[in-house]
N, C-alpha and C positions, 0 to 999 in steps of 0.2 A: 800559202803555207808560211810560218813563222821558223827563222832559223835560230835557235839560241846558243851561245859561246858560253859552255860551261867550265871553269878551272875546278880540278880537282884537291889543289890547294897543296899540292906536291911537283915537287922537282921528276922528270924523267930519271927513272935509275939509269944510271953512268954518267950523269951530268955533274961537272964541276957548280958547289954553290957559289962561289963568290965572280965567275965568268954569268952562269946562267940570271944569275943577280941584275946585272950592270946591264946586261943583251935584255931584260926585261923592262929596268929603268929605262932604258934608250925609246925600248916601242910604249911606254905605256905613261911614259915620261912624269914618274912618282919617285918621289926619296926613296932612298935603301928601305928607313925604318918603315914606309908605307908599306912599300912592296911585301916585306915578311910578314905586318901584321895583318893585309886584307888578304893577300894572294897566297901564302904560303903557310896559312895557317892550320891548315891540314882538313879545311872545312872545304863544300863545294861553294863557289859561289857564282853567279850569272854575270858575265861578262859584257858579254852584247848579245840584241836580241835582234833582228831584222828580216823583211823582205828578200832582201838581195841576197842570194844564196853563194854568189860567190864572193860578195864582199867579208860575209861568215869564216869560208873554206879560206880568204887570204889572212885575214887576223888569228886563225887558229892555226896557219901553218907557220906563220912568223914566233908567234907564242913555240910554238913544238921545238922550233929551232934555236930558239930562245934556251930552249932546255924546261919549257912548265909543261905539264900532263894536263892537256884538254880534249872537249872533245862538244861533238856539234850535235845537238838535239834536235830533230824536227817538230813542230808543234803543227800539228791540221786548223786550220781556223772555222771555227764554228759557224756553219753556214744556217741563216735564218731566211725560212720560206713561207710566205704568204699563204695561211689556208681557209681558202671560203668556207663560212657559215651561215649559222641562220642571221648573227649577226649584220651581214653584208645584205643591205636592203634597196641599196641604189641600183636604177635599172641599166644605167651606161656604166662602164668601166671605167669614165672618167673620174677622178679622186675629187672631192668636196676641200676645202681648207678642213671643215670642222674631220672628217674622216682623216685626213694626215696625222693630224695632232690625237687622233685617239690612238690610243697602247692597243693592240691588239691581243689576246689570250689566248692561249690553245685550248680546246675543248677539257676540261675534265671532270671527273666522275665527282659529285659531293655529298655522294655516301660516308662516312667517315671509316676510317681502318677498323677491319673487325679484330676484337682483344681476343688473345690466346686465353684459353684460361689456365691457371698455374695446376698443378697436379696435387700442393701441397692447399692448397685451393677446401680442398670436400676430408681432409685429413681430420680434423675439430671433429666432424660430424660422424665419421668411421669411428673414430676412437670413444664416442661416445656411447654409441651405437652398440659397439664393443663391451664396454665397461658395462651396458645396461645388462647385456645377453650374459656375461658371464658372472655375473657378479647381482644378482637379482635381491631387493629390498624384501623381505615380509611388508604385507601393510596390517 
């Protein structure tokens, strides 16, 4: 799992700005003018991103007390799994070179997507159809 440090790009309501300022410069160790325009700009932005779940929990509780409104995301990491086909034609399980270096694809279908058809689609041909019925020529 991925842990991500996100700022809100806001001060905690009840937090002094120019205390919560200086306690953020100290941990984040950026100029004033930095600090208000990446972190305080009322935008969310990613902070840190990592493994280590508590190294996440310690940099967003120092930021909290700091006085910035953050908060911790989980991200799941996409787990990619080997699926035999017809592709897989080696009789041992042992890997080939040339078999490592091929990309493997997951099965899929290559029928192409069937179109909806639109409703206003056969409208031309009703109305013509129409006009014929109601409205009939002498020949």
């Amino acid at each position: 799992m991925k842990y991500q440090l996100i700022s809100s790009g806001r001060l905690l309501v009840g937090s002094e700005e120019k205390e919560s300022i200086a306690r953020i410069q100290r941990i984040t160790k950026l100029p004033e003018e930095q600090v208000r325009k990446s972190l305080l700009n009322g935008k969310p932005k990613k902070l840190l991103s990592s493994d280590d779940k508590e190294k996440v929990k310690k940099a967003a509780l120092a930021l909290r007390r700091a006085g910035l409104e953050v908060k911790v995301q989980v991200r799941q990491s996409p787990t990619v799994e080997r699926v035999e086909g017809p592709g897989d034609i080696s009789p041992n399980k042992e890997k080939s070179s040339i078999e490592k270096e091929r990309i493997d694809m997951l099965p899929y279908s290559v029928a192409p997507p069937q179109k909806k058809s639109h409703p206003g689609r056969y409208l031309a041909g009703l109305l013509l159809f129409l006009i014929i019925m109601l409205f009939p020529t002498p020949l």
